[in-house]
C-alpha positions as CSV (number, residue, x, y, z in Angstrom):
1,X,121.3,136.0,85.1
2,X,122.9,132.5,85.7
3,X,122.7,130.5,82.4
4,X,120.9,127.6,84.4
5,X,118.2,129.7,84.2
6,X,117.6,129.4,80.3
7,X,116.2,126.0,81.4
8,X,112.8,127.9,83.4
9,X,112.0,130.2,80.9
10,X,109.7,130.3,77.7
11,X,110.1,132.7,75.0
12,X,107.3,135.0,74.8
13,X,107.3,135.4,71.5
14,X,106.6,131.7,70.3
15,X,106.4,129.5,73.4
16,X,109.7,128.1,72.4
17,X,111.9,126.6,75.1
18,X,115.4,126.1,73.6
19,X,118.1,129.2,74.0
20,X,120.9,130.4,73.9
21,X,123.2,133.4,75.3
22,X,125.8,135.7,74.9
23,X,127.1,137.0,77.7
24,X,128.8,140.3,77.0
25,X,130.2,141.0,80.5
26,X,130.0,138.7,84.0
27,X,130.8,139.0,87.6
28,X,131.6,136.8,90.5
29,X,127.3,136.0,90.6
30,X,125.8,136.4,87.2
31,X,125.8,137.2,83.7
32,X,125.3,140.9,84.1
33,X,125.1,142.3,80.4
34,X,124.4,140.3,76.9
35,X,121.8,139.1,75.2
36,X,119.5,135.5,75.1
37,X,118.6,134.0,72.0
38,X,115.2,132.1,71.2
39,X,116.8,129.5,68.8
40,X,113.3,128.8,67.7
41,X,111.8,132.3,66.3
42,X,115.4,134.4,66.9
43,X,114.3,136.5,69.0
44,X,116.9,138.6,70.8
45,X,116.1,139.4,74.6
46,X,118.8,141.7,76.3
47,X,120.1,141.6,79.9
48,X,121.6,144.9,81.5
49,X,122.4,144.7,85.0
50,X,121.8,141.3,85.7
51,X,118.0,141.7,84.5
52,X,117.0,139.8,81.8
53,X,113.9,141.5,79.7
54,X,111.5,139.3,78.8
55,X,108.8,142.3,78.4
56,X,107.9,142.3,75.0
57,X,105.3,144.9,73.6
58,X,104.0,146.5,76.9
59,X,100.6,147.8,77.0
60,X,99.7,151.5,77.0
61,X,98.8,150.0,80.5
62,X,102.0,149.0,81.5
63,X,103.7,151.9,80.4
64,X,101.5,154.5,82.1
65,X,102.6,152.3,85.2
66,X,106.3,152.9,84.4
67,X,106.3,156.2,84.4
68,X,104.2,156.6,87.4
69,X,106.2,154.7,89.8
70,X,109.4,156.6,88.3
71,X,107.4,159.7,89.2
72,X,106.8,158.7,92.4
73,X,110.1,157.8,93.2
74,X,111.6,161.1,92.7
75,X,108.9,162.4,95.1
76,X,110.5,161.0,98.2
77,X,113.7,159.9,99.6
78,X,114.6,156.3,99.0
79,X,118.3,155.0,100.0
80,X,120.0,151.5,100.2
81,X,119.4,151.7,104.0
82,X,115.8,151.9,103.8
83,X,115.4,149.0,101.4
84,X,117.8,146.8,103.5
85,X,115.3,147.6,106.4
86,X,112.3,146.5,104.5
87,X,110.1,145.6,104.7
88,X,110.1,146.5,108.6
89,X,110.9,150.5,107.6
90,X,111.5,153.5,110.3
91,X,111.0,157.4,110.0
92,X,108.5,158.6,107.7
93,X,108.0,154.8,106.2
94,X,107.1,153.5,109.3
95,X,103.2,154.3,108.9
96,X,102.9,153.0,105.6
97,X,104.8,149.9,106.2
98,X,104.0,148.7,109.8
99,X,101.1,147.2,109.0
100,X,102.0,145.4,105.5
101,X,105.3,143.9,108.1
102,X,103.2,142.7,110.6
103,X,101.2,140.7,107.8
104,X,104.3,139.8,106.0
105,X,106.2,138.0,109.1
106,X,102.8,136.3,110.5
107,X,102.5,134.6,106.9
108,X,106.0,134.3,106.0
109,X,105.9,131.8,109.4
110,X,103.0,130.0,107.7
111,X,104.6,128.9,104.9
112,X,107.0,126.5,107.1
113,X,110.3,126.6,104.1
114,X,112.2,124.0,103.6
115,X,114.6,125.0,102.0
116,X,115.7,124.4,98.6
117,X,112.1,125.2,97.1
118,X,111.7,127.5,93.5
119,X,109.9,130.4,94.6
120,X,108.3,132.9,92.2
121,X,108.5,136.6,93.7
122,X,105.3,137.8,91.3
123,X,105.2,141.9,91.3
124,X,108.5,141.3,93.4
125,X,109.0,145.7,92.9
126,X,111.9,146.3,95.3
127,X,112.7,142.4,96.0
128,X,112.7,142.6,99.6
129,X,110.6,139.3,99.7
130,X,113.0,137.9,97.0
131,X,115.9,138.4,99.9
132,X,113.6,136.8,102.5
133,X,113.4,133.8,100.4
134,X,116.6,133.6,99.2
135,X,117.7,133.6,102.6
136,X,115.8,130.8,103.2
137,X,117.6,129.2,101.1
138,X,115.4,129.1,98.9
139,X,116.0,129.0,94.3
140,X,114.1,132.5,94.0
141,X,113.2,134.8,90.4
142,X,112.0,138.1,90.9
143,X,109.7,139.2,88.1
144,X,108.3,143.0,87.8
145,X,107.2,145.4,85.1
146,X,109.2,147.8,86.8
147,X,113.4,148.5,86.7
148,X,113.8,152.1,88.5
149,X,116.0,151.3,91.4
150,X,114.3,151.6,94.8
151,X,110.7,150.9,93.3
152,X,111.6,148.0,90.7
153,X,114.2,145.1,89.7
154,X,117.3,147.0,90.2
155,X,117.2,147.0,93.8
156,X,118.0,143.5,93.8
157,X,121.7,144.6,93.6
158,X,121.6,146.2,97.3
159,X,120.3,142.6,98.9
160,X,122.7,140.6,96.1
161,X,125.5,142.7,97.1
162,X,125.0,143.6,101.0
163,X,123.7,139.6,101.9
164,X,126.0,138.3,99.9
165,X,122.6,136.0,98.2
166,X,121.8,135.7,94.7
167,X,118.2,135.5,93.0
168,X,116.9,136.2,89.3
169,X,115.5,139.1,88.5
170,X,113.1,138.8,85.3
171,X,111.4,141.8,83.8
172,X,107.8,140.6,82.6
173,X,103.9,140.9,83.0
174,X,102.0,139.0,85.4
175,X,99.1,138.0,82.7
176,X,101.9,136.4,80.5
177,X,104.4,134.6,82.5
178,X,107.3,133.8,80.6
179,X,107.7,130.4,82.3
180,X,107.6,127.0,80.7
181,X,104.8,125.1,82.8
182,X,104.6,123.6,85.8
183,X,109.0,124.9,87.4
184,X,107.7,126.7,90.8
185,X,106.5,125.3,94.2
186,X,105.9,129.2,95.4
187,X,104.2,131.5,93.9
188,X,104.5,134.9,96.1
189,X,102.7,137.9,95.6
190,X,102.8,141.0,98.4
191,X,100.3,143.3,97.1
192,X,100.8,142.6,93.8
193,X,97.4,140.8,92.5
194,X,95.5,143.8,92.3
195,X,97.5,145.5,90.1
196,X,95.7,143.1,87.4
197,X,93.3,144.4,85.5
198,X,91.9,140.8,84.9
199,X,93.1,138.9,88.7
200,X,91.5,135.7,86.8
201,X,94.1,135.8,83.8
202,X,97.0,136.4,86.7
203,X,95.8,133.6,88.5
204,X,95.8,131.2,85.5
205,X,98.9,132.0,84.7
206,X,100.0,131.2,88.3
207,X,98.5,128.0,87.8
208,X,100.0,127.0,84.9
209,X,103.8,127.5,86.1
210,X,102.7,125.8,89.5
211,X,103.9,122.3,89.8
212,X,100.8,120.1,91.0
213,X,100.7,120.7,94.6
214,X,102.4,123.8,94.7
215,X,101.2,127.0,96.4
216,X,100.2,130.7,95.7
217,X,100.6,133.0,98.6
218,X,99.2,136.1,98.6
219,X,99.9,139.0,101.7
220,X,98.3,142.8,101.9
221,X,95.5,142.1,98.8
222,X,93.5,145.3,99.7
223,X,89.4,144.1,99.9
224,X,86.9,146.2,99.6
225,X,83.7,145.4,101.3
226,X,80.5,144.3,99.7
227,X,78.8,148.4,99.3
228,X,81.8,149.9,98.5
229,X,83.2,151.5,95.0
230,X,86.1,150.0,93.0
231,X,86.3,154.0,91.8
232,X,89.4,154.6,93.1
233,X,91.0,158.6,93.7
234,X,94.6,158.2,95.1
235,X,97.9,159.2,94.1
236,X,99.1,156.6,92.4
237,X,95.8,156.3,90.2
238,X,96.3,160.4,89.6
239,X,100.6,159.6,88.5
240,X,99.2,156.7,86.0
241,X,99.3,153.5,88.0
242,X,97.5,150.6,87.4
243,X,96.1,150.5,91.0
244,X,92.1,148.6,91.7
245,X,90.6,147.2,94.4
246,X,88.6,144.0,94.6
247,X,86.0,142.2,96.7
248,X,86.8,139.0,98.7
249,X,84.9,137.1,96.1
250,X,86.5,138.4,93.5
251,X,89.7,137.0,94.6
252,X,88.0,133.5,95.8
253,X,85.9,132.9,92.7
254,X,88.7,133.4,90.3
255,X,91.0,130.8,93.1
256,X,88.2,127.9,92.8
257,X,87.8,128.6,88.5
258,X,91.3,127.8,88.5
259,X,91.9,124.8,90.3
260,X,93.3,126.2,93.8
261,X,92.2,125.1,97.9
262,X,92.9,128.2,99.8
263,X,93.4,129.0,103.8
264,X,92.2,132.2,105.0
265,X,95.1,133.9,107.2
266,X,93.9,136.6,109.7
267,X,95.2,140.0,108.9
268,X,96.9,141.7,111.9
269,X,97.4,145.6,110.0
270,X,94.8,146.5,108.3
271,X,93.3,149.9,107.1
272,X,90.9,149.9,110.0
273,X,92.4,150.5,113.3
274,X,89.4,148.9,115.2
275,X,89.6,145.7,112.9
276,X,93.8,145.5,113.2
277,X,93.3,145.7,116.9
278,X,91.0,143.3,117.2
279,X,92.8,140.4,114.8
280,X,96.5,141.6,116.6
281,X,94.6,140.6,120.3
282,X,93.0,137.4,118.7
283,X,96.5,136.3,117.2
284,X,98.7,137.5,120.2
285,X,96.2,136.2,123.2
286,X,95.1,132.7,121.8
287,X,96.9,129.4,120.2
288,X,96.7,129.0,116.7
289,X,94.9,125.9,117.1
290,X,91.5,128.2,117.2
291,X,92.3,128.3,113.6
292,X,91.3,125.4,112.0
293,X,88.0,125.7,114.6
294,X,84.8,127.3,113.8
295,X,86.5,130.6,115.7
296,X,88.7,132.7,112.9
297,X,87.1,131.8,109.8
298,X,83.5,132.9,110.0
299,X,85.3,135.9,111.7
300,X,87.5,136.7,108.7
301,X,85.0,136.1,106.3
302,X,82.8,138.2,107.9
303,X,85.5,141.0,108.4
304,X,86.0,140.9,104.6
305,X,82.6,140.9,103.1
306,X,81.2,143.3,105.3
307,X,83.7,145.7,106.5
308,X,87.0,145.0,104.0
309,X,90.6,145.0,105.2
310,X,93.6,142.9,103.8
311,X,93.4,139.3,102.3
312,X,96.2,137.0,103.5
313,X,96.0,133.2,102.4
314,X,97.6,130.3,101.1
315,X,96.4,128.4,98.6
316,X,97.1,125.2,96.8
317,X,96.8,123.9,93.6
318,X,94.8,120.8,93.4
319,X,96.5,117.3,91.8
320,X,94.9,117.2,87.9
C-alpha cells in the first residue's frame, strides 16, 4: 500500500476519513507490512503483504466463502504461469476460461481507456483485470474478500513483480465499500456481481464511490432465463461459496433504482454453444455500427430473457 492511498479510503468503522500509518517494513513499490490508523475512532487496520485489511466483522457468509475457495484451490493445480496467462488460460483451464476471455477482450475494447483513469477492480480474486488496467496505465485498487494466493489478493504480487506495474490491493466486501464517495471513474466487475446476496446493495455502493459520470462495467454476469430456478447444485455452492444466479431484470432493475444508463454488449462465450456461435458470427461478420441499430439489442434482450447466457454491459451513472 502507497501512503497516497490513505487519501481514497474511509474507515469502516466510523466513516471517518483522516489516517494515519505505520509502516513496519517497505520495498522498492509499497508499504508491504504495518498498520493504518483511523485518527477518528482508533481503529487499527493491518497490512501484510502489501494488502491492507479493511474487512472488519465478516459475515458467517463471507467466511463460509473463504474457506471454500481455499478448498478449492488445493483441488487443482494453480502456478505463477497460469495466472500470468489469464485470463486467456491453456491445458485443462482452457474450457473454463475461453469463453469468459473472449467476453473479457471484446469489452475491455469497449471501454476506449485513456489512460490515467481510477479504476475499481470489485471481486478483483486473482487480479488479472487489475494488471490489464494497470497496464493501461491506468490508477487501479483491487478489492476481494479473498487473500489465498492464486484465488484471492495475493496474486497481485506475480503481475506487480513479473510486469514490473503496481496497483492496491484492498481486502473488503462489496456491500460496504470502504471508499469515501465519489474517487473512481471505473468500476469493474468480472463475474463478481452475483456473488451478492443483495446485487441492489452492491450496486449502491458502486454508485456512491462513482464520480458523476463515471461507469460500472460488468463482464461474464451469468443470467438465468425467465422459467428457470435460482436453486443452484454446483461445486462451489457444495464447498460453501456464496455462488447465485439472477435474471436479466434483476440486474437491470436494480441499474435504473440506482441512478445508472446502461449499454447491452453481445456476449460471444456463453454456456450455450448454439447462442455463442451465433453472437461470435454476428460480431466477427458485421460492423459494429449494427449496434446502436434496431439489430443486436432486441436480439440480446431476447437471448437473455428467454434463453439466458452472460450479461456484458456498460453502464453510466447519470449527473445528480
Amino acid at each position: 500500500m502507497k501512503l497516497t492511498f490513505l487519501g481514497m479510503i474511509r474507515c469502516p468503522v466510523c466513516g471517518g476519513k483522516d489516517f494515519s500509518c505505520q509502516a513496519v517494513s517497505e520495498d522498492a513499490y509499497e508499504i508491504r507490512e504495518g498498520q493504518v490508523i483511523c485518527n477518528d475512532c482508533h481503529k487499527e487496520f493491518p497490512i501484510q503483504a502489501g494488502i491492507l485489511n479493511l474487512l472488519i466483522h465478516p459475515s458467517d457468509e463471507i467466511i463460509s466463502e473463504q474457506q471454500g475457495w481455499t478448498t478449492l484451490e488445493k483441488a487443482v493445480k494453480n502456478t505463477d504461469e497460469l495466472m500470468l496467462s489469464l485470463p486467456d488460460a491453456g491445458g485443462e483451464h482452457s474450457e473454463a476460461w475461453t469463453g469468459q476471455a473472449l467476453n473479457f477482450h471484446y469489452v475491455f475494447s469497449e471501454i476506449k481507456l485513456q489512460g490515467g483513469e481510477k479504476v475499481l477492480d470489485l471481486g478483483a480474486g486473482r487480479c488479472w483485470a487489475s494488471r490489464y488496467f494497470a497496464r493501461a496505465g491506468c490508477d487501479v485498487v483491487g478489492i476481494d474478500i479473498l487473500l489465498t494466493k492464486y484465488v484471492g489478493l495475493l496474486t497481485g504480487d506475480v503481475y506487480i513483480q513479473n510486469d514490473k506495474i503496481f496497483f492496491e490491493r484492498i481486502c473488503g466486501d462489496m456491500n460496504q465499500l470502504p471508499f469515501q464517495d465519489g474517487k473512481f471513474d471505473i468500476v469493474f466487475m468480472a463475474a463478481a456481481l452475483h456473488h451478492s446476496s443483495v446485487i441492489g446493495a452492491a450496486i449502491q455502493e458502486v454508485s456512491r464511490v462513482l464520480k458523476p459520470g463515471g461507469r460500472l462495467v460488468l463482464v461474464n454476469e451469468p443470467v438465468i432465463d425467465l422459467f428457470a430456478s435460482k436453486k443452484l447444485d454446483c461445486t462451489e455452492v457444495s464447498c460453501g461459496i456464496n455462488e447465485h444466479v439472477y435474471r436479466l431484470l434483476d440486474y437491470l432493475s436494480a441499474l435504473a433504482r440506482n441512478g445508472f444508463g446502461f449499454r447491452v454488449i453481445p456476449f460471444i462465450g456463453s454456456y450455450s454453444r448454439i447462442i455463442t456461435k451465433v453472437n461470435h458470427f454476428m460480431v466477427s461478420t458485421f460492423p459494429k455500427q449494427l449496434m446502436p441499430k434496431n439489430v443486436w439489442p432486441p436480439l440480446l434482450y431476447t437471448q437473455l430473457l428467454l434463453r439466458g447466457g452472460v450479461l456484458n454491459l456498460i453502464a453510466r451513472k447519470r449527473n445528480r
